[in-house]
N, C-alpha and C positions, 0 to 999 in steps of 0.2 A: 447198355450200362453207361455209355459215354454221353448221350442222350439226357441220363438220367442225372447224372455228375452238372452237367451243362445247365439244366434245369436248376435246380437246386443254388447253382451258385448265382443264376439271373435273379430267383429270388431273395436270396442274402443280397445283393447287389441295390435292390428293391429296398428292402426293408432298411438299409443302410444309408438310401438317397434321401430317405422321408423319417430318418428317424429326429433327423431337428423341429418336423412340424408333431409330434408326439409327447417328444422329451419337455422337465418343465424349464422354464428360462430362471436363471440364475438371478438371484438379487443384486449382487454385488458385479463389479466391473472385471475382476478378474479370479483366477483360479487357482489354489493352490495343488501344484502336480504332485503327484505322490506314489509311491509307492506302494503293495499289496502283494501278500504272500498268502498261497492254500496249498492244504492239504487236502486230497480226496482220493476216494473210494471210489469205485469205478467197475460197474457189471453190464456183460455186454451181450446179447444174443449174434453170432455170427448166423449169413445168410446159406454159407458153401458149408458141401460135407469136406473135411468128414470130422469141422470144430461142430461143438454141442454149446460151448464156454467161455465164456472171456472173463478174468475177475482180472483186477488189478489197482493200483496206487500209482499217484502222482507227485508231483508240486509244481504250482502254478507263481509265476511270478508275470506280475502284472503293472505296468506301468500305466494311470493317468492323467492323460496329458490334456483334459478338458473335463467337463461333469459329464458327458453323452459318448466321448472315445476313450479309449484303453489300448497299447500293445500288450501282446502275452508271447512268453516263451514256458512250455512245460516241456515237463521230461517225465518219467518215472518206469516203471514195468506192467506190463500186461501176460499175462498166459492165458494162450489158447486151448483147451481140452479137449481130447480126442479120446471116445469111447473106444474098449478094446488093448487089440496091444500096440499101438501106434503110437508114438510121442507125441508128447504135448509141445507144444513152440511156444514160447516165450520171446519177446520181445522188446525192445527198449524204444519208445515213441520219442521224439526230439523234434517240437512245434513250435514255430512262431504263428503268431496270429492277432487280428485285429478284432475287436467288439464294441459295440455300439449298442447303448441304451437306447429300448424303443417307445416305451412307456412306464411313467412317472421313476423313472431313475433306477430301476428295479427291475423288469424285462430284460432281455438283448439278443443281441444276434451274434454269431461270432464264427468268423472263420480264421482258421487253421492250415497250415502246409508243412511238411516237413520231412522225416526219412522215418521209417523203421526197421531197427536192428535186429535179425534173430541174433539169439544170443543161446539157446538150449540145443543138445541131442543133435550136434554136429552139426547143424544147420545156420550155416553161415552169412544169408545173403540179405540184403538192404533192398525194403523196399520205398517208394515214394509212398504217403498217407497225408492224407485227402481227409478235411473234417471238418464238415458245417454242425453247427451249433446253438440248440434255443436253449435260453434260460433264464433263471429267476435268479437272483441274490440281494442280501439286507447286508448290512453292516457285517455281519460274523460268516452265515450262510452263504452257499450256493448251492443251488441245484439246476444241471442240465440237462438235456437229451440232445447227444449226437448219433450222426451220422458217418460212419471211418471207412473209407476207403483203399486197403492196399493192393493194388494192380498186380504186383510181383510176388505175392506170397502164394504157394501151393493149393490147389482145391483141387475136389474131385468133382469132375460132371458126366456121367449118363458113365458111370465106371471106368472113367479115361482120365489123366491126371490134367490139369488145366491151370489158369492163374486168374486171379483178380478175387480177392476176397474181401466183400461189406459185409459189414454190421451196424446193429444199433445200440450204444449203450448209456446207461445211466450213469450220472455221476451227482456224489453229494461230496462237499467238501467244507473246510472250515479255513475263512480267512481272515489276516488282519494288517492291521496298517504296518507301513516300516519305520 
């Protein structure tokens, strides 16, 4: 897995170094910074037993600070659903993250780090979350597909309790200037 984490961030790293030969070049000599707020929806297939689910909401606030980079900080809630009689774990994600357009101002890349909180059915503990990220957005839209990484949360493997739980999930959301 850590192999795979490693991976994954050489390539963001990648598409990040080259994304000024991609991006278009501005008219004008400078930029005006600004502001950007979303809202999104967020469905997520997890890899470990014994989640089935992820749904959850966000809001993304997004600073930038050129036409090609971006910071972001999100927050919002996730639940994870467990078939049967096991609790569901919900959790509170809290990200900072950098994103780079890679093509014609509309693509990007975007990575993420941050903590997540459970927060349901007594389950108390924080873990680190890991989230590389491709995606589209226009003016109002966004839609992406990540990658989430939480190392410290509960899973089951070969029917023995263990840690490190990925998934994949989708997100569409709706954003606009501030």
């Amino acid at each position: 897995m850590k192999k795979l984490i490693k991976s994954i961030l050489v390539i963001m790293l990648v598409f990040i170094g080259t994304s000024k030969s991609f991006s278009q070049k501005s008219t004008s000599g400078s930029y005006d910074q600004k502001f950007k707020l979303g809202f999104g929806l967020t469905a997520g297939y997890p890899f470990s037993e014994p989640y089935d689910l992820n749904i959850g909401g966000d809001v993304r606030l997004q600073y930038d600070f050129s036409k090609v980079y971006s910071l972001t900080l999100t927050t919002g809630f996730n639940n994870l659903f467990v078939s049967g009689d096991d609790n569901d774990l919900g959790y509170i994600p809290v990200k900072a993250g950098f994103k780079a357009f890679i093509f014609k101002d509309q693509f990007y890349v975007m990575g993420e780090a941050g903590a997540a909180f459970a927060v349901t059915n007594d389950y108390n503990k924080t873990s680190l979350l890991l989230s590389p990220t491709f995606g589209y957005a226009t003016k109002y839209i966004d839609i992406s597909v990540r990658y989430e990484y939480l190392p410290d949360f509960p899973t089951i493997s070969n029917n023995t309790l263990d840690k490190g739980l990925g998934q994949i999930a989708l997100r569409l959301a709706y954003g606009f200037k501030l």
